[in-house]
C-alpha positions as CSV (number, residue, x, y, z in Angstrom):
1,X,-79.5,23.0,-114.7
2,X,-78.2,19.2,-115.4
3,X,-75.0,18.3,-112.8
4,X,-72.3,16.7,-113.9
5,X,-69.0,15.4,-111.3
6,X,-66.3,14.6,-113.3
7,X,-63.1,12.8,-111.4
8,X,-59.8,13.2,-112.7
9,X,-60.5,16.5,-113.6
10,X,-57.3,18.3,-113.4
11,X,-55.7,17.3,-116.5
12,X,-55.9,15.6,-119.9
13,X,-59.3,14.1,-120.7
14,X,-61.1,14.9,-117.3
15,X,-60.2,18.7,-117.6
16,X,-60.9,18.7,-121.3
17,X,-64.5,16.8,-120.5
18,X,-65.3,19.6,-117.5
19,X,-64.3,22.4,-119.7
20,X,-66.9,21.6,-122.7
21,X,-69.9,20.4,-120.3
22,X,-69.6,23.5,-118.7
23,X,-69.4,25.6,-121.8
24,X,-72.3,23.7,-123.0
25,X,-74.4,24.9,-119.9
26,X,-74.2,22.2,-117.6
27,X,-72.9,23.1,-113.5
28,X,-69.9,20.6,-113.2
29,X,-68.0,19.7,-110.3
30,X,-64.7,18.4,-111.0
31,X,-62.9,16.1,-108.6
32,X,-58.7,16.2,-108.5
33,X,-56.1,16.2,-106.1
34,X,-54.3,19.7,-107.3
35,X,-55.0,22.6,-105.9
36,X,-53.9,24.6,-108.4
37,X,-55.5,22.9,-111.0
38,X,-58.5,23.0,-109.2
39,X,-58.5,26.7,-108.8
40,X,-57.8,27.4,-112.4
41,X,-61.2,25.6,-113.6
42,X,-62.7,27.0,-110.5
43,X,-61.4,30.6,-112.4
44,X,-63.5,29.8,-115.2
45,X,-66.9,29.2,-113.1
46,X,-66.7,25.3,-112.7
47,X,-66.8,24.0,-108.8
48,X,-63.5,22.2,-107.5
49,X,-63.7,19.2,-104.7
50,X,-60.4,18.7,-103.7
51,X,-60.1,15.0,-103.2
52,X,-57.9,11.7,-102.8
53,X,-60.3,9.0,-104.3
54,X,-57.6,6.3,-103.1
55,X,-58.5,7.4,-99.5
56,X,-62.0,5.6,-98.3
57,X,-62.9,8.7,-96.2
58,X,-63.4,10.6,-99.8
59,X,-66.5,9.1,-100.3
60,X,-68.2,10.7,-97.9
61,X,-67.9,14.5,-99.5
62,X,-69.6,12.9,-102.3
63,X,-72.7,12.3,-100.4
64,X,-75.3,14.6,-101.2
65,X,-74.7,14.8,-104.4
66,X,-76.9,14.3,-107.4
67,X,-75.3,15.0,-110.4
68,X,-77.3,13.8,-113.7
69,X,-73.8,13.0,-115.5
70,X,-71.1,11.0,-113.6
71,X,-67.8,10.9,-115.6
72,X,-65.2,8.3,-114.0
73,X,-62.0,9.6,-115.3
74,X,-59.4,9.6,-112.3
75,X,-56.6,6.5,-113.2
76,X,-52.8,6.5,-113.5
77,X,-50.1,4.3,-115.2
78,X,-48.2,2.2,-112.8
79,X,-44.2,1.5,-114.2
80,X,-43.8,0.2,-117.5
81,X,-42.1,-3.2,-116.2
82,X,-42.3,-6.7,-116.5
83,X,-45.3,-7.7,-113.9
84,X,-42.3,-9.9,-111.8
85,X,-40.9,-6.5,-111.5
86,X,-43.2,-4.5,-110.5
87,X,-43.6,-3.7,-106.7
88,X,-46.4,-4.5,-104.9
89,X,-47.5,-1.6,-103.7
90,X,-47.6,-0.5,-107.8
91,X,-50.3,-2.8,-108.1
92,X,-52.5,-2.1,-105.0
93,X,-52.1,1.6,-105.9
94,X,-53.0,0.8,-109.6
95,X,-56.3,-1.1,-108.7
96,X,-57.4,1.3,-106.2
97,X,-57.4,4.1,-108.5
98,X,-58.0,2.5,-111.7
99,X,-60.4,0.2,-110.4
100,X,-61.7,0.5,-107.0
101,X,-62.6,3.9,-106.5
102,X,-64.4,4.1,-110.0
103,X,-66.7,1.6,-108.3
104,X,-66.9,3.4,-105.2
105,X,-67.6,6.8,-106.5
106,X,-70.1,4.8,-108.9
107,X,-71.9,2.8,-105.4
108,X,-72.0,6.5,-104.3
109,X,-73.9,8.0,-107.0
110,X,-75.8,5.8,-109.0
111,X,-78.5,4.6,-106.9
112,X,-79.6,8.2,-106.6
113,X,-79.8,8.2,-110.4
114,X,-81.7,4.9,-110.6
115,X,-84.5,6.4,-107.7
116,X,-84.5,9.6,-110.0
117,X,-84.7,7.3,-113.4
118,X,-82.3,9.1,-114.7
119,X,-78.5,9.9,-115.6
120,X,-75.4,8.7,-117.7
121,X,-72.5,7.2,-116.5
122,X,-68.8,7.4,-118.6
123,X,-65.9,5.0,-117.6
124,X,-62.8,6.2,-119.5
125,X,-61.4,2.8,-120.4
126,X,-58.6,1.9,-123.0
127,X,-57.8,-0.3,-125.6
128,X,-55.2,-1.9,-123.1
129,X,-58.7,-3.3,-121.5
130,X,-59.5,-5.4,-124.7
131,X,-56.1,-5.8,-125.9
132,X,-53.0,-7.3,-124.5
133,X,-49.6,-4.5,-124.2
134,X,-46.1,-5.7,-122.9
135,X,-45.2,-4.4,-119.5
136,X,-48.8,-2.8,-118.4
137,X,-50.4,-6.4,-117.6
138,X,-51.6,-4.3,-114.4
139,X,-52.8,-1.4,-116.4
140,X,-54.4,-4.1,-118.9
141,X,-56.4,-6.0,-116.0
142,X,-57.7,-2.7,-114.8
143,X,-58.9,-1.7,-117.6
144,X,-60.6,-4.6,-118.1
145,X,-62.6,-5.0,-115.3
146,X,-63.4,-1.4,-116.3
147,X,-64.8,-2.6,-119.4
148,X,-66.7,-5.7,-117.5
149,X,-67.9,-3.5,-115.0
150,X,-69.1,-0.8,-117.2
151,X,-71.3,-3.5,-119.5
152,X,-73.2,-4.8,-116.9
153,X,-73.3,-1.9,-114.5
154,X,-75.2,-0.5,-118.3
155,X,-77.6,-4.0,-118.0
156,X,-78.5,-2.9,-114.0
157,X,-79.3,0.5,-114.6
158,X,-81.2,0.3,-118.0
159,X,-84.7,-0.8,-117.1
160,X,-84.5,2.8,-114.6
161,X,-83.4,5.0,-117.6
162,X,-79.8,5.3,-116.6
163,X,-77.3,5.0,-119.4
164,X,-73.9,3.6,-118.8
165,X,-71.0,4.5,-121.6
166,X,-67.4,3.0,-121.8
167,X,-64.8,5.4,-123.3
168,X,-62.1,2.8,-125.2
169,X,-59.0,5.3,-126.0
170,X,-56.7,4.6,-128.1
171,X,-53.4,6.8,-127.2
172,X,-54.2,10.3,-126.2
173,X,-52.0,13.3,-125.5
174,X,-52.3,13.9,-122.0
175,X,-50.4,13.6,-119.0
176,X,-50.7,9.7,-118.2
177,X,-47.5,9.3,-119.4
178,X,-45.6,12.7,-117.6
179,X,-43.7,10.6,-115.1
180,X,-43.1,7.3,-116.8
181,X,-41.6,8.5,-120.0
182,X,-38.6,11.4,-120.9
183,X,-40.1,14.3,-122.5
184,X,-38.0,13.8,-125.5
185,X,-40.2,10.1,-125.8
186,X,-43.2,11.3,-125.0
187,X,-43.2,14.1,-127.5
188,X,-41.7,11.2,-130.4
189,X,-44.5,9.4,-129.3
190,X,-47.0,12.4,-130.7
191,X,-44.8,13.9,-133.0
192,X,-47.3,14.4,-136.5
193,X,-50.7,14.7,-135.1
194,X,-50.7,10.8,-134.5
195,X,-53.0,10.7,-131.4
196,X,-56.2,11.8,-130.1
197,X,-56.6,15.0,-128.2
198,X,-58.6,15.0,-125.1
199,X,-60.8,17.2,-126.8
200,X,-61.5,15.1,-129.1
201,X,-62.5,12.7,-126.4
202,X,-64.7,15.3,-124.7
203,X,-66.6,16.2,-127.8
204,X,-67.8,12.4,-128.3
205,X,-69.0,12.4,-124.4
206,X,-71.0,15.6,-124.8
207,X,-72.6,14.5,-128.4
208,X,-73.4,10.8,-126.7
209,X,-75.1,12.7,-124.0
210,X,-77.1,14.5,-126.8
211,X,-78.6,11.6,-127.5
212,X,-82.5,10.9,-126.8
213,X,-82.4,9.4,-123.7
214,X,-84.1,5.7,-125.5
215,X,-80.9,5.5,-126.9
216,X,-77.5,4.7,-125.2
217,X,-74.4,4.2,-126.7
218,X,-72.7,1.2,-124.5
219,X,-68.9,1.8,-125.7
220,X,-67.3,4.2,-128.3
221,X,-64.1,3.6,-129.8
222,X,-62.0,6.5,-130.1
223,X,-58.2,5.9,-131.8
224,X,-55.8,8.1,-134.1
225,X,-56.8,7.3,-137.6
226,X,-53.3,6.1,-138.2
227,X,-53.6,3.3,-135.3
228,X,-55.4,0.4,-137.4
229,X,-55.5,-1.7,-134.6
230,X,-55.9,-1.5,-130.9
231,X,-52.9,-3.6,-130.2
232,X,-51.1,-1.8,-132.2
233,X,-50.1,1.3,-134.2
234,X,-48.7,1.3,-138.1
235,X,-46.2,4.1,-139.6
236,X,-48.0,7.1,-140.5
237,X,-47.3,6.9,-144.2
């Protein structure tokens, strides 16, 4: 049966993408920091690993592993301030979980994959990687190196059979928001079915998987039809 270890798998996209890979068959493991959550996938036969992936020691309950599928999910969205306002310990809490343990959890598995010649990697980026956003310049340059990191991580691992896929989201109803923003703004900012679901997003990860293994798709694109442009969205008309 084909593994798959999905981090950031409590909510939002992670839960959605360790909910349809294991209705599709596949064992998953998903990796969060809420108990709760954890126990409610673990209700519906998918393996919880209760872990902090900003805390080094982490790393080492991933040894061992060998999952075929590796889906880098776990982020968060430091304050929405100007960058000369933002404090320090925002940004070295942004990077490590945006940025650092992605490539950690990555160094952990991937060679295993690459001896194997074979697996598929997902990076859930954003469009805030390729696209400049007031107030998130720290969400922006994690996302970025996401994107960088993701393209020629996908050069590496391609002459062993190992596919590497970015995921570039455009906004998405999920919890990234949940402390940041009133719940009277958040639900304005998805009133009229005017972002993607994380189901949506899940759907695209387990098609691309699908995919004869000669053929990898490097990024997807995945934005509300309204939102013409990843900088930006127009009125739904």
């Amino acid at each position: 049966m084909t593994q798959a270890l999905v981090t950031g798998a409590t909510s939002g996209i992670g839960r959605a993408i360790a909910l349809t890979l294991h209705q599709a068959g596949h064992e998953v493991i998903a990796v969060g920091r809420r108990a709760e959550a954890l126990a409610e996938l673990e209700a519906q036969g998918i393996k919880g690993l209760q872990l902090d992936l900003a805390d080094p020691a982490a790393m080492d309950a991933l040894a061992g592993l060998t999952p075929d599928i590796l889906i880098n999910n776990a982020g968060m969205m430091p304050p929405m301030v100007n960058f000369c306002d933002l404090p320090e310990e925002e940004i070295t809490r942004a990077i490590t979980v945006n940025l650092t343990s992605a490539m950690q959890v990555t160094r952990a598995i991937a060679p295993g994959m690459r001896q194997r010649g074979r697996g598929h990697i997902f990076f859930t980026g954003s469009t805030a990687g390729h696209a400049p956003f007031a107030n998130l310049a720290v969400y922006c340059a994690t996302k970025a190196a996401i994107g960088g990191f993701a393209q020629a991580l996908r050069l590496d691992l391609a002459p062993h059979d190992v596919r590497v896929t970015e995921i570039v989201a455009g906004r998405v109803e999920s919890g990234l928001y949940r402390d940041l923003l009133s719940e009277e703004a958040r639900a304005k900012m998805y009133a009229g079915n005017t972002a993607v679901q994380p189901q949506d997003v899940a759907e695209m990860v387990l098609s691309i998987w699908n995919l004869p293994r000669a053929v990898d798709v490097a990024r997807f694109d995945i934005l509300p039809t309204y939102q013409a442009t990843s900088t930006g969205a127009q009125d739904k008309k």
